[in-house]
ZAKOL-888301 format. One record per residue (C-alpha): residue number from 1; residue in three letters; z, y, x. Coordinates in Angstrom, 2 decimals. Example, Ala and Ser with C-alpha at 12.3 -4.5 7.8 and 13.67 -1.06 7.14 Angstrom:
<sites>
i;aa;Z;Y;X
1;ALA;7.80;-4.50;12.30
2;SER;7.14;-1.06;13.67
</sites>
This chain:
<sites>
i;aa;Z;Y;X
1;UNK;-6.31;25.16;-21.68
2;UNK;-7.24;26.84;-18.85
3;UNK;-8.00;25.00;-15.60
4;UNK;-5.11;26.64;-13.42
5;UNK;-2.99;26.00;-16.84
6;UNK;-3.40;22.59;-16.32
7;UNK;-3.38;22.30;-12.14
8;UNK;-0.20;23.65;-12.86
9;UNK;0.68;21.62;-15.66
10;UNK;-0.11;18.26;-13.78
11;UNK;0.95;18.86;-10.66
12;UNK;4.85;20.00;-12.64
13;UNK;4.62;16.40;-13.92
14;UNK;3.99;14.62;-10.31
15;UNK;7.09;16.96;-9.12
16;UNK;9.40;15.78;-11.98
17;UNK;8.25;12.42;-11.28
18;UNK;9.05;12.34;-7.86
19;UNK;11.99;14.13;-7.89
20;UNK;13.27;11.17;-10.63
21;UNK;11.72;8.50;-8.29
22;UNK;13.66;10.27;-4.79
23;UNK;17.17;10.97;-6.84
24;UNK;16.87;7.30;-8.03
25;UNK;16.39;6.04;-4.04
26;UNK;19.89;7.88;-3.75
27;UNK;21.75;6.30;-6.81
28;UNK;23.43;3.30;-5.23
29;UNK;23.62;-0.13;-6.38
30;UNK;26.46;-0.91;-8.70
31;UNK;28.97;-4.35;-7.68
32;UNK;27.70;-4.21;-4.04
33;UNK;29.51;-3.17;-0.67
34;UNK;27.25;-0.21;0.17
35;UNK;27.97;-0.40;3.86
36;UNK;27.70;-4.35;4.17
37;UNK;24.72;-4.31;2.39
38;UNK;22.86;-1.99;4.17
39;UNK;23.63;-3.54;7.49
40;UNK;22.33;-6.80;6.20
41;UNK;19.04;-5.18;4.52
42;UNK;18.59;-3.60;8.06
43;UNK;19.34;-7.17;9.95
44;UNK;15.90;-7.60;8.67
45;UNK;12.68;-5.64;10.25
46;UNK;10.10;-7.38;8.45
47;UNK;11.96;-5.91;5.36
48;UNK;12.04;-2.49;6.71
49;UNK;8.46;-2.60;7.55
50;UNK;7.07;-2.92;4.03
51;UNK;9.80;-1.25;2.61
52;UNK;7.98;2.27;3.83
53;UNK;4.70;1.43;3.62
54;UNK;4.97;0.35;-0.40
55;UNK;7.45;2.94;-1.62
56;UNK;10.53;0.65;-1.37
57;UNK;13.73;2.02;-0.11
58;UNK;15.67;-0.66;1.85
59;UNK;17.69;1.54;4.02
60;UNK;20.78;1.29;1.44
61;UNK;20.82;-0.80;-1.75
62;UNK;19.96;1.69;-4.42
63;UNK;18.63;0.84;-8.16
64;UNK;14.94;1.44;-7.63
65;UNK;15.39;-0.05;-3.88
66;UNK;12.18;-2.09;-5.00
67;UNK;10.42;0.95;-5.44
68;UNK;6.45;0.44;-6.22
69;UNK;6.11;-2.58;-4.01
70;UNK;5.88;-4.81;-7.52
71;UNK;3.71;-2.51;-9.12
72;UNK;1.90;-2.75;-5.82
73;UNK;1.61;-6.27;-5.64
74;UNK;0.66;-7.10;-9.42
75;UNK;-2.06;-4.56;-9.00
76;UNK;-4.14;-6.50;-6.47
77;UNK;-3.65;-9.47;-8.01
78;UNK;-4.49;-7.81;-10.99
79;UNK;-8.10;-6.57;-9.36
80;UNK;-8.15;-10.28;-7.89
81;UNK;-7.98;-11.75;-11.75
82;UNK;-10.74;-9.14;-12.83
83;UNK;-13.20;-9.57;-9.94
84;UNK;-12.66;-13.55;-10.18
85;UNK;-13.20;-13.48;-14.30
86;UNK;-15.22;-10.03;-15.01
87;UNK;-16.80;-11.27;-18.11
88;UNK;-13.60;-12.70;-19.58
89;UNK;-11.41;-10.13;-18.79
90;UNK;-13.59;-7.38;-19.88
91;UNK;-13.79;-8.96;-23.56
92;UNK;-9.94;-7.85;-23.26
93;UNK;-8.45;-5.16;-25.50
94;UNK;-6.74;-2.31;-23.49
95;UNK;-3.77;-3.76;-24.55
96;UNK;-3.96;-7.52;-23.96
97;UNK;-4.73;-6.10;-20.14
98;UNK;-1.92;-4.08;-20.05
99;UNK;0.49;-6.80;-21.22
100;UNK;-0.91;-8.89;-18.86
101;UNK;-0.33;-6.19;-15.93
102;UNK;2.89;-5.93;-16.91
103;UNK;4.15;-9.37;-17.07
104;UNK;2.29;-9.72;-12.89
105;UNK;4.28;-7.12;-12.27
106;UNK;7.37;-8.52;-13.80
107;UNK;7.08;-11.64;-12.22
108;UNK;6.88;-9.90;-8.34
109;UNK;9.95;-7.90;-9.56
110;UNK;12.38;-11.39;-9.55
111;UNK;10.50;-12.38;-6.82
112;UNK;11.32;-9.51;-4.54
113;UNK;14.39;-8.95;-6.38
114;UNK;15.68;-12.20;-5.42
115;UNK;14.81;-11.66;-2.13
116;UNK;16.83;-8.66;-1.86
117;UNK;19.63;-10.08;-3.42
118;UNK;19.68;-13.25;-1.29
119;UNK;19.48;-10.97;1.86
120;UNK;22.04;-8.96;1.06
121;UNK;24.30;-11.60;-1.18
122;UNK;27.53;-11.73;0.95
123;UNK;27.68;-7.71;-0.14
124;UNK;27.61;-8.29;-3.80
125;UNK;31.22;-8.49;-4.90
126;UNK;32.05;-11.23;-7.51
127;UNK;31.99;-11.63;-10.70
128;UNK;33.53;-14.61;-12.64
129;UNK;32.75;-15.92;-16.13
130;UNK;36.42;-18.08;-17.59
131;UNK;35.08;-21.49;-17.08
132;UNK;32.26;-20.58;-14.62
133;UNK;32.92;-20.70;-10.90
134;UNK;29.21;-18.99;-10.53
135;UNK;29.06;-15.89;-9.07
136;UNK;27.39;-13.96;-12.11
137;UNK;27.45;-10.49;-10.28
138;UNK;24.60;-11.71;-8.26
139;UNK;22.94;-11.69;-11.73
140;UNK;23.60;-8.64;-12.43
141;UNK;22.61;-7.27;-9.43
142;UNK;19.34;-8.80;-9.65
143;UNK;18.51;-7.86;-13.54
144;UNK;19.46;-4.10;-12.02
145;UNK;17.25;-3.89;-9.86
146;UNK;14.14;-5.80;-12.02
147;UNK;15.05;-2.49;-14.04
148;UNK;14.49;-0.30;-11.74
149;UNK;11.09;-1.86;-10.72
150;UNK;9.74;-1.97;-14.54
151;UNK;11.13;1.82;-14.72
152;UNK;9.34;2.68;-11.44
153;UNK;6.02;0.67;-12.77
154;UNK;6.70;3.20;-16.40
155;UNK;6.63;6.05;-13.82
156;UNK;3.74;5.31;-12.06
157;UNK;1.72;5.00;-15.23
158;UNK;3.18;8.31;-16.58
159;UNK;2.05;10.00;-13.25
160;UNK;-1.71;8.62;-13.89
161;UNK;-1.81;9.55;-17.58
162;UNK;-0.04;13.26;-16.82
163;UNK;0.36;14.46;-13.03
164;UNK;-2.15;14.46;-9.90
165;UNK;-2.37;12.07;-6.96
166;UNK;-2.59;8.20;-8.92
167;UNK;0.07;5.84;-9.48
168;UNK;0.27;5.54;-5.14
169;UNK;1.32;9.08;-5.53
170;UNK;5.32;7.70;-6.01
171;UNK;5.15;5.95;-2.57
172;UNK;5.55;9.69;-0.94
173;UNK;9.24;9.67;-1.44
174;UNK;9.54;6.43;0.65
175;UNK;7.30;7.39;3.24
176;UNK;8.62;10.93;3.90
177;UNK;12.64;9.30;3.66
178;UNK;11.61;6.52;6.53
179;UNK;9.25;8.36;8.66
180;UNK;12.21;10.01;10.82
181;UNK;13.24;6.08;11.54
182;UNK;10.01;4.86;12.41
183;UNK;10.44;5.23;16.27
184;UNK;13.57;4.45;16.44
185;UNK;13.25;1.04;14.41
186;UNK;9.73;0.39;14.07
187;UNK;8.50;-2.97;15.57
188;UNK;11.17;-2.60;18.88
189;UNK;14.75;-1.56;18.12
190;UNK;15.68;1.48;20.61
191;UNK;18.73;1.25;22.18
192;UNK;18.93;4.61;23.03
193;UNK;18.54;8.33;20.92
194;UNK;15.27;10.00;21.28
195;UNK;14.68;12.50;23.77
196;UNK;13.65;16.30;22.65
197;UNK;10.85;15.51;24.78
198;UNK;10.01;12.60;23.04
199;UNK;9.80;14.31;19.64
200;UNK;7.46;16.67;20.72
201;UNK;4.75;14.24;21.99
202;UNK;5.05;12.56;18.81
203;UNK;4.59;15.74;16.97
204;UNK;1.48;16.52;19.15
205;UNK;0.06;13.04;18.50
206;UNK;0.76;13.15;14.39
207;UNK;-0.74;16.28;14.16
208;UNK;-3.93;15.31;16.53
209;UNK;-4.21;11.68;14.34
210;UNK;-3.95;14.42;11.25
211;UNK;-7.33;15.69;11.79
212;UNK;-8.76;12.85;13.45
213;UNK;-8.35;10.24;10.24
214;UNK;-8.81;13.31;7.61
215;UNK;-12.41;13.30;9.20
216;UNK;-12.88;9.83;9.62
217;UNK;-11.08;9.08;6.05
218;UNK;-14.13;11.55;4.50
219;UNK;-16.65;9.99;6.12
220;UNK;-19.29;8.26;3.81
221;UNK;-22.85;6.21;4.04
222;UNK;-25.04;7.37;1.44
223;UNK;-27.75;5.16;-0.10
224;UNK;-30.23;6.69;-1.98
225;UNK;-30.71;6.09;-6.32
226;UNK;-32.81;6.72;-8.53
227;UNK;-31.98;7.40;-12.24
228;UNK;-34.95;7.15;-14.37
229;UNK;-33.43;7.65;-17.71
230;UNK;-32.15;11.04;-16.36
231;UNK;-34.88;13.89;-16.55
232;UNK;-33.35;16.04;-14.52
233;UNK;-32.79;16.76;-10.56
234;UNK;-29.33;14.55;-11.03
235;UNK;-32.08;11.58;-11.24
236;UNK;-32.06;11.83;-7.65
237;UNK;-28.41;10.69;-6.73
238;UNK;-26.95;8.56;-3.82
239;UNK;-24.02;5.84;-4.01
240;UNK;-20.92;6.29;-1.26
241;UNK;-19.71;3.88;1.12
242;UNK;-16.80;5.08;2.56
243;UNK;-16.34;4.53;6.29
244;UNK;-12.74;3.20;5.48
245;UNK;-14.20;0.88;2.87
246;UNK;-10.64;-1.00;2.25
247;UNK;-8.47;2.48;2.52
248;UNK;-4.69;2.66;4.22
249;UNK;-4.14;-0.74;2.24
250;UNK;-4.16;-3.33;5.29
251;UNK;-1.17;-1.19;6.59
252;UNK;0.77;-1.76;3.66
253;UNK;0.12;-5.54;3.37
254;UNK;-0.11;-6.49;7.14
255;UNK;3.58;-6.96;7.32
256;UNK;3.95;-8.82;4.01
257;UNK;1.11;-11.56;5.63
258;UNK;1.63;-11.48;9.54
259;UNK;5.33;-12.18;8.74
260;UNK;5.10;-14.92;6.32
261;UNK;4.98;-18.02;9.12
262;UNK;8.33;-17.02;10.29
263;UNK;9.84;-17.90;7.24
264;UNK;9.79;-21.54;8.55
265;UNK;11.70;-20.67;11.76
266;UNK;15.54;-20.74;11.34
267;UNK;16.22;-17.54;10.91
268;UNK;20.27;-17.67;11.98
269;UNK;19.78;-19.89;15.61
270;UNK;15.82;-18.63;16.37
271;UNK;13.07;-21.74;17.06
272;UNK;14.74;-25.01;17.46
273;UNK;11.57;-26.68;18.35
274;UNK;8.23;-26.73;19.69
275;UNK;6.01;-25.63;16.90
276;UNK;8.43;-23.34;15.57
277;UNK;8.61;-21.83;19.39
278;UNK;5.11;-21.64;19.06
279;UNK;5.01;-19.59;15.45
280;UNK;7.37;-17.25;17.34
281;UNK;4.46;-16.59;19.83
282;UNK;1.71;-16.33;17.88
283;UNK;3.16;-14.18;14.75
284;UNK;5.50;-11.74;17.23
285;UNK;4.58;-8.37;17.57
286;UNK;5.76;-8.23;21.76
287;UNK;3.63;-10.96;22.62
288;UNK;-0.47;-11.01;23.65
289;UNK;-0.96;-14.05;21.07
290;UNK;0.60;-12.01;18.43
291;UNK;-0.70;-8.95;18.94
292;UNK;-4.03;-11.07;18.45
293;UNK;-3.29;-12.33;15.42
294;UNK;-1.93;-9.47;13.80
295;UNK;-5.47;-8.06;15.23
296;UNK;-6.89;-10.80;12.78
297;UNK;-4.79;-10.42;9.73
298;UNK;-5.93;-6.62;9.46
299;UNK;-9.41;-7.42;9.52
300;UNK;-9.15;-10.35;6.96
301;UNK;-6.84;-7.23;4.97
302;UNK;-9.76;-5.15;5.77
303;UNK;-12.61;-6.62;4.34
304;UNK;-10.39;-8.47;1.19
305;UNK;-9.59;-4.47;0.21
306;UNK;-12.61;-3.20;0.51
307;UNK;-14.79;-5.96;-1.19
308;UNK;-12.12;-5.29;-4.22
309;UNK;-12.58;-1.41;-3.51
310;UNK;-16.30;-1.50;-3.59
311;UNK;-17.25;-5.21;-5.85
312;UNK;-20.32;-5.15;-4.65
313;UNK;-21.79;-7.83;-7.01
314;UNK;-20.74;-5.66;-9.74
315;UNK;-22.27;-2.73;-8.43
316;UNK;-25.40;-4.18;-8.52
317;UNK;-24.95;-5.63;-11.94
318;UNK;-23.94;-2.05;-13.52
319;UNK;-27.19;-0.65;-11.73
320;UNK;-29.39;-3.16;-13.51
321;UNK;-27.73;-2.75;-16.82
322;UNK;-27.72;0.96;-16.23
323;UNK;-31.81;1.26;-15.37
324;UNK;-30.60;2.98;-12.16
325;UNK;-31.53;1.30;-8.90
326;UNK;-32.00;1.59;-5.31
327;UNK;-35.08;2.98;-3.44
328;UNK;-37.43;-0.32;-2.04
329;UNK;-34.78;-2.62;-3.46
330;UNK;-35.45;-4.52;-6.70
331;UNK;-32.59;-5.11;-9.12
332;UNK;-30.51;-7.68;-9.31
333;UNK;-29.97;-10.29;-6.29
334;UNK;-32.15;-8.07;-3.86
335;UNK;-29.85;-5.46;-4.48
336;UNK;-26.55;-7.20;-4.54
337;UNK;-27.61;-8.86;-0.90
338;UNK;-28.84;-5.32;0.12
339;UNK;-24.92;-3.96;-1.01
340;UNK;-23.15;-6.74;0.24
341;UNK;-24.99;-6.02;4.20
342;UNK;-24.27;-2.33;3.87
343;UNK;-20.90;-3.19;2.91
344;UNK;-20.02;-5.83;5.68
345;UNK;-21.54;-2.98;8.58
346;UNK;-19.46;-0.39;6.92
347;UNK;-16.33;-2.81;7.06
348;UNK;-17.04;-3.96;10.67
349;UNK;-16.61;-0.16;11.69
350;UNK;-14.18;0.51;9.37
351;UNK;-11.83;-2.45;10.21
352;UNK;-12.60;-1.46;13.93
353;UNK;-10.61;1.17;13.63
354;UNK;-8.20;0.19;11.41
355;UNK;-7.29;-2.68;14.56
356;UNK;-7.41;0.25;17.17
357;UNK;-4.72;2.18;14.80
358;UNK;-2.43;-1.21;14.66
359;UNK;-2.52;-3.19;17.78
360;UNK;-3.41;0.08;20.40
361;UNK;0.64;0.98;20.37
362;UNK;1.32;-2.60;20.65
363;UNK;-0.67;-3.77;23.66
364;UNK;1.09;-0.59;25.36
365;UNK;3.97;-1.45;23.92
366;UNK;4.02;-4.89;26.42
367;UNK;4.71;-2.94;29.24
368;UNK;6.61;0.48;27.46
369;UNK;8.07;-1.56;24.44
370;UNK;9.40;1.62;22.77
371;UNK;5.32;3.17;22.14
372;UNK;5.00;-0.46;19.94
373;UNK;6.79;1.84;16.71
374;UNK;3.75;4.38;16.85
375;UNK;1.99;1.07;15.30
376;UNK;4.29;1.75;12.19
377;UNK;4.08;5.11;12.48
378;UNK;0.26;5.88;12.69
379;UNK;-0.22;3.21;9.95
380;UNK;2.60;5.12;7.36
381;UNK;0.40;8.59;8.83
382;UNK;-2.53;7.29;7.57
383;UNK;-1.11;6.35;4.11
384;UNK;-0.18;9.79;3.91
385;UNK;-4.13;11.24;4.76
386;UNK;-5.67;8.61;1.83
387;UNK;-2.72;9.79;-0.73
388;UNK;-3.29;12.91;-0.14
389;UNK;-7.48;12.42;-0.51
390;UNK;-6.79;11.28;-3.64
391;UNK;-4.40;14.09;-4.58
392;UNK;-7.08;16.69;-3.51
393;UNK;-10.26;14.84;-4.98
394;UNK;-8.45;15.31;-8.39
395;UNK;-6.77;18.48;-7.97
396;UNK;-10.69;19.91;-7.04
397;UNK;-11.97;18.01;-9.97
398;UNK;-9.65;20.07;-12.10
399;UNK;-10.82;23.22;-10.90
400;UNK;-14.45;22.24;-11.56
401;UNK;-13.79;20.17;-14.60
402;UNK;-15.42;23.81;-16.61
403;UNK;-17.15;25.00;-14.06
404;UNK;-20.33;23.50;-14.23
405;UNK;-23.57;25.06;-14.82
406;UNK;-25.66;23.37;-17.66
407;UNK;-28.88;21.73;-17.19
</sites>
């Protein structure tokens, strides 16, 4: 097969895949008032906020409303389990680790499912059992849309066995659909249409944070290697540190993590007492303590991604076992310390700007609330950029896959 044959080939499947994943976001939910339901799913920003960052779709209640936020979810705790117990999970059979991604995934799926459901359970019309006065169309509602997570998570998979771009690559859909939104109902509710005016400045700052981040997003430390075992001019290699060690990924948690305090503040009546008053402060978006803290939670995001990005303990361990090693570093511990302060300068700069992308819009956003959404919006931009890095980096090893020159 050709190498264009199979650009084409690939990139067909991610379109098919896509398309099934979009169309699905458009099917609505079965035994729900459509109308209700959305305006309760909407009642709730923090929803809406990591609804388009991990390929959810939370603007109406739709079967595969969950989207890859499950998948999303199991997968880091996934990488959690395998940096925490390397040696036990690598005696695994392919299988036995796929069963076990699966049923992580699973168990986010009723989480978030029930989540959804309880937000939006006054919309679900009833359904009664003879001899039951339990609402069993809340059930049903629930096991629909665990469905359509598992059949998203069966997606995702097919895209990384047969189209271009990674399992992430199904989060597009979600991104492109809420983008339009994003300054309207971002972290500060407009109460008024955007201006022609206003479209065009953002359209001039998109494109400008385009270039800037594909740049940036690119950029790469290089530490030198040598590869004894090799006898050729490849012996002489280097190792990459990216500049955005952790990725887009602390945009698409942030959310999930700054919002979680608020859960203990009445949610119907607001604070009804000091400490609760004070959550509100510190883990708000319009206020200078919680613009701080949500300063904090992406660099803890920051530097949790990218040490599960880069492992830098097992780096050094497969250069030892490999032969390979760094120049003026001996194997081993010298070498892991060696990764491990390359890695924490790289994620210093890294989560720099990361916290200049996020918090930026928001401390302008104190005195022009309305510039606080170009928080959301830069951070879904740069999802984008590192999506389509990874669509590129594959679709230019395809190309060269045969292109080689031999040794």
């Amino acid at each position: 097969m050709s190498n264009k044959h199979d650009m084409l080939i690939r990139s067909l499947w991610t379109a098919l895949i896509l398309g099934i994943v979009a169309l699905g976001q458009l099917v609505l939910l079965p035994g729900t008032d459509i109308a209700s339901a959305s305006e309760q799913l909407k009642s709730v920003p923090f929803l809406q906020l990591v609804a388009g960052a991990t390929g959810s779709q939370l603007q109406n209640a739709t079967i595969l409303s969950l989207g890859m936020r499950p998948y999303m979810t199991g997968m880091i705790v996934w990488q959690a389990i395998q940096m925490l117990f390397d040696e036990q999970v690598q005696r695994w059979t392919l299988r036995k680790s796929g069963i076990a991604q699966r049923f992580i995934t699973l168990f986010f799926a009723f989480i978030q499912g029930f989540e959804m459901v309880y937000v939006m359970r006054s919309a679900i019309k009833p359904i009664y059992l003879p001899g039951f006065s339990f609402n069993f169309g809340l059930v049903l509602v629930w096991i629909i849309l665990i469905g359509g997570a598992m059949f998203t998570t069966w997606l995702a998979d097919l895209n990384m066995a047969k189209g271009v771009g990674s399992s992430v690559a199904l989060i597009i859909p979600s991104l492109v659909f809420s983008l339009p939104n994003v300054l309207n109902s971002g972290f500060y509710q407009r109460r008024h249409p955007i201006s022609e005016q206003e479209y065009i400045i953002a359209g001039i700052v998109v494109l400008v944070f385009i270039v800037v981040m594909t740049i940036i997003n690119e950029a790469e430390l290089h530490i030198p290697v040598e590869r004894p075992l090799l006898e050729n001019e490849l012996a002489k290699s280097y190792l990459p540190i990216r500049l955005l060690v952790a990725g887009s990924m602390p945009f698409m948690f942030s959310s999930s993590l700054f919002s979680l305090p608020t859960y203990f503040v009445n949610q119907t009546v607001g604070p009804t007492s000091e400490w609760q008053r004070q959550i509100i402060k510190w883990f708000s978006y319009n206020t200078p303590q919680g613009i701080f803290s949500y300063a904090m939670v992406m660099i803890f995001l920051g530097y949790a991604f990218g040490y599960m990005n880069m492992q830098p303990s097992k780096l050094a361990k497969n250069l030892k076992e490999s032969g390979d090693y760094i120049i003026d570093q001996v194997p081993g511990e010298m070498t892991n310390r060696f990764l491990l302060r390359h890695f924490s300068l790289m994620s210093v700069w890294g989560n720099s700007i990361l916290v200049v992308i996020a918090i930026t819009p928001l401390i302008i956003g104190l005195k022009y609330p309305p510039i606080a959404n170009y928080s959301v919006m830069l951070g879904q931009i740069l999802i984008l950029v590192t999506i389509m890095d990874t669509v590129d980096s594959q679709m230019r090893a395809l190309w060269y896959k045969d292109r080689y020159q031999v040794i």
